[in-house]
C-alpha positions as CSV (number, residue, x, y, z in Angstrom):
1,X,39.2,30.1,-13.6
2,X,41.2,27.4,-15.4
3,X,40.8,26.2,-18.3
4,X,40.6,22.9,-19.2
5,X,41.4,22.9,-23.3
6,X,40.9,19.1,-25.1
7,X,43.6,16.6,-24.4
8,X,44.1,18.0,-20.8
9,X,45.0,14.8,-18.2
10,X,43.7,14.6,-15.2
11,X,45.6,12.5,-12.7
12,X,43.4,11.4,-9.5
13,X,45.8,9.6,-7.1
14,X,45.8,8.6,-4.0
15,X,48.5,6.8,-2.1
16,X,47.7,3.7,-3.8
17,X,46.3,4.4,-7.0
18,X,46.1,6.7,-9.8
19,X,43.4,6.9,-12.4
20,X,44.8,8.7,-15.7
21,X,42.1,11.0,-17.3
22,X,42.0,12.8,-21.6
23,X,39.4,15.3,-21.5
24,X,38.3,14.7,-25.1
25,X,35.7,18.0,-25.1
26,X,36.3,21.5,-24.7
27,X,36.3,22.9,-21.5
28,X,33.4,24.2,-20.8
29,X,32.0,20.9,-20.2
30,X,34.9,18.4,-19.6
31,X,33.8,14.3,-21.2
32,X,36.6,12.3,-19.3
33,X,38.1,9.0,-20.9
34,X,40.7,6.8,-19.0
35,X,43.6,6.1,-20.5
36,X,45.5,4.6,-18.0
37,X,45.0,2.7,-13.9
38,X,47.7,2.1,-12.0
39,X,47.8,0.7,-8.7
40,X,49.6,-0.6,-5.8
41,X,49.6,-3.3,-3.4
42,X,50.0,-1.8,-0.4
43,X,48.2,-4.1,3.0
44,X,47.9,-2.0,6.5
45,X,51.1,-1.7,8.1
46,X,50.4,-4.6,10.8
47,X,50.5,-6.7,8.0
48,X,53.9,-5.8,6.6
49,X,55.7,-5.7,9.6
50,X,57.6,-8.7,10.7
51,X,57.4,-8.9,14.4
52,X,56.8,-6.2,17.6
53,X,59.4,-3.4,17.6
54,X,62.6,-3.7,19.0
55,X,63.1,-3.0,22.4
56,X,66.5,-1.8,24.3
57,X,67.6,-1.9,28.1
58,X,68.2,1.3,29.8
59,X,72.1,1.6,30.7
60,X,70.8,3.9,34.0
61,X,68.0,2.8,35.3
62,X,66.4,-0.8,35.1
63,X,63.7,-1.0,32.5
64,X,63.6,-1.2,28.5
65,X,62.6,1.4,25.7
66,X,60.8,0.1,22.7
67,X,62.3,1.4,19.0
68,X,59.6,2.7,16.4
69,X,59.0,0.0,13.7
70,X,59.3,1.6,10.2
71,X,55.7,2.5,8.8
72,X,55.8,-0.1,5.8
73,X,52.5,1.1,4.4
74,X,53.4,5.2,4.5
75,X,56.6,4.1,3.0
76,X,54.9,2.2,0.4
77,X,52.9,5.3,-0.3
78,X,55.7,7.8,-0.7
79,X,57.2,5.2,-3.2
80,X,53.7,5.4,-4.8
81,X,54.2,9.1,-5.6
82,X,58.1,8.7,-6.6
83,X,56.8,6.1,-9.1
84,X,53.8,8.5,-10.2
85,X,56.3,11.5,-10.6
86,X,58.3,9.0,-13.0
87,X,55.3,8.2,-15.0
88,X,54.1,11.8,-15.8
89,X,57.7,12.8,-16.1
90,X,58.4,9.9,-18.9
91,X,55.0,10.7,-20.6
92,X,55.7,14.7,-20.7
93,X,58.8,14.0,-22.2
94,X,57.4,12.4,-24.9
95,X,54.8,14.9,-25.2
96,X,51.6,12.8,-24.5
97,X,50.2,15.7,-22.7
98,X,50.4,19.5,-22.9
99,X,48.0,20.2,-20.3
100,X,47.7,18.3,-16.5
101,X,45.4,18.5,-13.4
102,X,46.5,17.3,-10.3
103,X,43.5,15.7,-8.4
104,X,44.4,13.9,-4.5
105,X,44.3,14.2,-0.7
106,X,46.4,17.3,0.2
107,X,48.9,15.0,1.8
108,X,49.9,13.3,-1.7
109,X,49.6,16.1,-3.4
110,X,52.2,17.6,-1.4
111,X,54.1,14.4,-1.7
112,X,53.6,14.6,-5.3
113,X,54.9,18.1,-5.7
114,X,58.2,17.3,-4.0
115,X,58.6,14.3,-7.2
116,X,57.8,16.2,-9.7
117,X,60.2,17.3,-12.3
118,X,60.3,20.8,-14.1
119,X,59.0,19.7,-17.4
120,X,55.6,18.3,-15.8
121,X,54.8,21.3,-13.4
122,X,55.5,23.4,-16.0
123,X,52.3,21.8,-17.5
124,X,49.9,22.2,-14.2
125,X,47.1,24.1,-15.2
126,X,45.1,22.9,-11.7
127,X,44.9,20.9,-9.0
128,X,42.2,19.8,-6.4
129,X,42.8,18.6,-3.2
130,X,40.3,16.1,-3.0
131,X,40.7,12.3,-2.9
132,X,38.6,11.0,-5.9
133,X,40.0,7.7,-6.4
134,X,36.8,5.8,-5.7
135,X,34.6,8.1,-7.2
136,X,32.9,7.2,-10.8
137,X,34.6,8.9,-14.1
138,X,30.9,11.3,-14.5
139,X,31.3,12.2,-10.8
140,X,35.1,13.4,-11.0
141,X,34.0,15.1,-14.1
142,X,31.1,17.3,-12.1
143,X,33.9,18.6,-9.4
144,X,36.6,19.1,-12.3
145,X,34.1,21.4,-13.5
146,X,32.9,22.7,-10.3
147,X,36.3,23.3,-9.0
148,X,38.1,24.4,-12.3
149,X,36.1,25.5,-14.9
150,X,32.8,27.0,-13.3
């Protein structure tokens, strides 16, 4: 069981977007307040690219190979978590928070992990690999508690 002590941030990310949470109760019964959105413009990948892959000819046989085209949109995503590693790292420093839980898809969250410096997983007290992001503030609250604190 975890406890989730008053001024505890939650961070529920996705590859896109990150919604920056105070609980501003005790923790038996988490109250959420935002305190921060970010988010990210990132279209589908088809719409980043710039024309069909590349394609090569075969020096033994007749034919052609096509190259993979870079993944713009995963790209954009693992910049998403580099720039949400900087955030927490520059807000921890400063001591804004004492206490964080990690909420996203188990994909960011690994993402996330690799980012993250010391001085802000030192300060982990959960995480919850769930993606939230579109979820309303009282229902994030609910599995917070459910997952955490219950």
């Amino acid at each position: 069981m975890t406890q989730i002590k008053n001024g505890t941030w939650v961070v529920v990310a996705d590859g896109e977007k990150a919604l920056f949470l105070r609980n501003i109760t005790d923790g038996t019964n988490p109250n959420l307040e935002v305190i921060r959105k970010e988010e990210q413009d990132n279209p589908k990948d088809i719409d980043q690219s710039a024309n069909r892959p590349g394609r090569v000819g075969q020096s033994a046989n007749p034919g052609k190979s096509a190259y993979d085209d870079t993944d713009w949109h995963e790209l954009a995503k693992d910049r998403f978590a580099a720039d949400l590693a900087d955030i927490l790292y520059e807000r921890a420093h400063k001591g804004k928070f004492d206490s964080l839980v990690l909420v996203a898809s188990p994909g960011v969250l690994g993402e996330l992990r690799g980012q993250l410096h010391q001085e802000v997983t030192d300060k982990i007290v959960g995480e919850i690999p769930k993606t939230l992001t579109n979820h309303p503030v009282k229902d994030i609250e609910d599995i917070v508690k459910a997952d955490l604190v219950a």
